[in-house]
C-alpha positions, 0 to 999 in steps of 0.5 A: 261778078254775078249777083246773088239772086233771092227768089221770094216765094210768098204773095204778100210783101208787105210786113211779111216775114219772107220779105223781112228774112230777104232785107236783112240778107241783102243788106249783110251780102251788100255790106260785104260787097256781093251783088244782090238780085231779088225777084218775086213770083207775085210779079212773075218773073220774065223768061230772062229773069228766070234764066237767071235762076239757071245761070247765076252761082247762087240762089236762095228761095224763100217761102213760107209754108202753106198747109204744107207745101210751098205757095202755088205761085212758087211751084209755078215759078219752078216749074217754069224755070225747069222747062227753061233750064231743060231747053237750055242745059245743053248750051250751059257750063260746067260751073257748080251753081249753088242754091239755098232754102229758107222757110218759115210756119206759123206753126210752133214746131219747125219740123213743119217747113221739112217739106217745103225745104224738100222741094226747093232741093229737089228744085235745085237739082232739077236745074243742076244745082247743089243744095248747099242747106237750108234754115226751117223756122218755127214761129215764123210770124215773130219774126216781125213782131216785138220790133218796139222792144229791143231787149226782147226782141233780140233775146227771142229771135236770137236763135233765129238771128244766129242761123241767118247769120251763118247762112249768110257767112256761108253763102260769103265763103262760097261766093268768094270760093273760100268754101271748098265744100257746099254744106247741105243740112237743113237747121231746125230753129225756133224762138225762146218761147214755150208753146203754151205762151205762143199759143195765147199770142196766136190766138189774140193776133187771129182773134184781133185780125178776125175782128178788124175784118168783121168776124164775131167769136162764132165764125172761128168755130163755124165748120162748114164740111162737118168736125 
């Protein structure tokens, strides 16, 4: 059987949240017996592993959202992968192959992660794919926090949780060809937050990290291009 192949298109692994959203969906496909394959565009992936981004049934790209658009390394990634797939198309099958979108923002409305999961589409029909849906979140960063408090945790990421999860049942169906139809909509999902309370967490984790890394209160305020 082919892998399911996750490409994650973010440049910090470490405690990042496309690294937190690839684990858990790896770990649910492996528990229920589907082959995961995970490359990274901070390695840079081979000529044989970007081939396997054409050639395996499914893929899901997973990027954050910078400013708004995906990271360079990933635009790089695609692009390198369309001039591949356009020297190869010929030689492939007629199988369906399949590809999904997840895209998380710091920013508190979700709509933000639109373009992001426009361009991974349009990737994907670019080297024959289906877009089969994707998932856009709002409060991304949250994703990795409150982990020391379950009750919390699990009430603010619940909405966030119960989308990856129908994803994930998604992807299953479509893997064991119990899915006749490929779903195609993106799903707009945010924590149970108000934004004013983001707002204040935001501020103290920037604040705290702008101080770990020797920046006084004024650094936050300086504006070197003009308001």
């Amino acid at each position: 059987m082919s892998n399911v192949v996750i490409l994650i298109g973010s440049h910090t692994l470490r405690k990042s949240v496309s690294q937190y959203i690839e684990k858990k969906i790896e770990s649910a496909l492996n528990d229920k017996g589907i082959n995961t394959l995970t490359l990274t565009v901070k390695s840079n992936p081979t000529q044989s592993e970007l081939q396997k981004l054409i050639t395996e049934k499914i893929i899901i790209v997973i990027s954050p959202v910078y400013i708004d658009a995906p990271p360079s390394g990933l635009l790089k990634t695609m692009k390198d992968t369309y001039t591949l797939y356009d020297s190869i198309k010929t030689s492939l099958d007629d199988n369906k192959r399949y590809i999904f979108g997840i895209s998380n923002c710091g920013f508190y409305e979700p709509i933000h992660t639109r373009c992001v999961l426009n361009i991974i589409e349009q990737f994907g029909r670019k080297i024959g794919r289906v877009y089969s849906g994707g998932i856009g979140i709002g409060c991304g960063q949250l994703l990795t926090s409150f982990n020391t408090v379950p009750i919390i945790d699990s009430y603010l990421k619940g909405p966030v949780e119960k989308s990856i999860n129908e994803l994930i049942n998604h992807i299953e169906k479509l893997y064991k060809e119990e899915e006749p139809k490929a779903q195609g909509t993106n799903k707009f999902v945010n924590f149970r937050i108000s934004k004013l309370i983001y707002k204040i967490i935001t501020y103290f984790y920037w604040y705290s990290l702008g101080r770990k890394n020797g920046l006084k209160l004024k650094d936050f305020y300086y504006c070197p291009y003009g308001r």
